[in-house]
C-alpha positions in Angstrom: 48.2 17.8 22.0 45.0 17.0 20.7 42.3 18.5 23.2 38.9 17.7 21.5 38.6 14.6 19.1 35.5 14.8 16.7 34.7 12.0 14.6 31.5 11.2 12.7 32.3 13.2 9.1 32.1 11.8 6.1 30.2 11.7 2.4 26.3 12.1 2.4 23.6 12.4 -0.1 21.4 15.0 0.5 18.5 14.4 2.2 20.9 12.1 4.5 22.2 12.1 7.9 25.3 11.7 9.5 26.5 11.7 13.8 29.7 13.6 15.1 31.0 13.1 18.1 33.2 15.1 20.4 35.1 13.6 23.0 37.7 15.3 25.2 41.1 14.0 25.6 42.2 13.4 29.1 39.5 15.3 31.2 35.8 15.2 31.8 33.6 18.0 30.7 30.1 17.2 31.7 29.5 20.6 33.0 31.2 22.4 30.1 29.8 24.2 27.8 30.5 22.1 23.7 29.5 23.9 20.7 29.9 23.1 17.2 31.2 25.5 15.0 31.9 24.9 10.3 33.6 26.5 8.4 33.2 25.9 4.9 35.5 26.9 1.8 36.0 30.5 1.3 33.6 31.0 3.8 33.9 32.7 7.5 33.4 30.2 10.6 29.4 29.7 11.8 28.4 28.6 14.7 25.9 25.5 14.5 24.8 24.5 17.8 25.4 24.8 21.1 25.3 22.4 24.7 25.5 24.4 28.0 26.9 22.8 30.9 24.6 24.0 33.8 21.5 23.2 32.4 21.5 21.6 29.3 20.2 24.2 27.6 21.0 23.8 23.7 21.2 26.3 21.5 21.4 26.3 17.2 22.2 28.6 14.2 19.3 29.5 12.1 20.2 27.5 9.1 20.5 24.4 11.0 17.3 25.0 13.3 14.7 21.4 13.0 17.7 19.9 11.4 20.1 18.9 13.6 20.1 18.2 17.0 22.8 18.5 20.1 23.2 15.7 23.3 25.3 15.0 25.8 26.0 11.0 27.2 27.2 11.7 30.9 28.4 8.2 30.6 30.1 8.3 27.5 31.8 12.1 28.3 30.9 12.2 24.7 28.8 15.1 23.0 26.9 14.2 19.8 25.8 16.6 16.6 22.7 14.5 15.2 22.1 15.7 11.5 19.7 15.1 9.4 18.2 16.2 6.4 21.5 17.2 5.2 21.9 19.8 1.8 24.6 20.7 0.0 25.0 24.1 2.3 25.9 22.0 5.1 29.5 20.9 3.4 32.2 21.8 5.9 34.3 20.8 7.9 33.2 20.7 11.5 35.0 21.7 14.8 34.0 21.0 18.5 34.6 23.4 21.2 34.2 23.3 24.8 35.1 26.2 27.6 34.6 25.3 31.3 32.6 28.1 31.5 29.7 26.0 31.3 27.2 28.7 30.9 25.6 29.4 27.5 23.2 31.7 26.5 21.7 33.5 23.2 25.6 35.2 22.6 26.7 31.3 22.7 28.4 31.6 19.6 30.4 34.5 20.4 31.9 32.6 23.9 35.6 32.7 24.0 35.9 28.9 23.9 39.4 27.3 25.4 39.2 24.2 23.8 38.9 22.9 20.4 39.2 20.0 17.8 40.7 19.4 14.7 37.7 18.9 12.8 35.7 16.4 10.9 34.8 17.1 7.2 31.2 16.5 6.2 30.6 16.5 2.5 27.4 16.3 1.4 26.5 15.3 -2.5 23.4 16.1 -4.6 
């Protein structure tokens, strides 16, 4: 069973933007703490941004830092990966992750996350 449904991929030019979402299947997780995580081709998986679920706290890679941006609609029980200015290095395919353990901190990408997505490819073109 699908626990984490991202949508929001696709094909970009650079310089583009594009908005995944990340919805949970069957349960709420406002105070969980959502990451995103990509993993591109031959490469190992990197942790992009991060949502904590006590404070809101959000948390990013280096390489994606002024980029992209994480929310959360309490309404929606949706998370959202805003990205903009996209470049070629961003081609991956992108997984959501949650972990009731809604604390997150500066080791965010490290967190032994319980649930996760199938994943949403994002190519992006030059």
């Amino acid at each position: 069973e699908v626990q984490l449904v991202e949508s929001g991929g696709g094909v970009v030019q650079a310089g583009g933007s594009l908005r995944l979402s990340c919805a949970p299947n069957g349960f709420n997780f406002d105070d969980y703490a959502v990451a995103w995580f990509r993993q591109a081709l031959g490469k190992e998986r990197e942790g992009v941004s991060c949502i904590s679920g006590t404070d809101g706290s959000t948390w990013y890679g280096d390489s994606v830092k002024g980029r992209f941006t994480i929310s959360r609609d309490f309404a929606k029980n949706t998370v959202y990966l805003q990205m903009n200015n996209l470049k070629t290095e961003d081609t991956a395919v992108y997984y959501c992750t949650a972990d009731p353990q809604g604390r997150a901190g500066f080791l965010w990408a490290a967190l032994p996350y319980k649930y996760w997505g199938e994943g949403t490819s994002v190519t992006v073109s030059s």
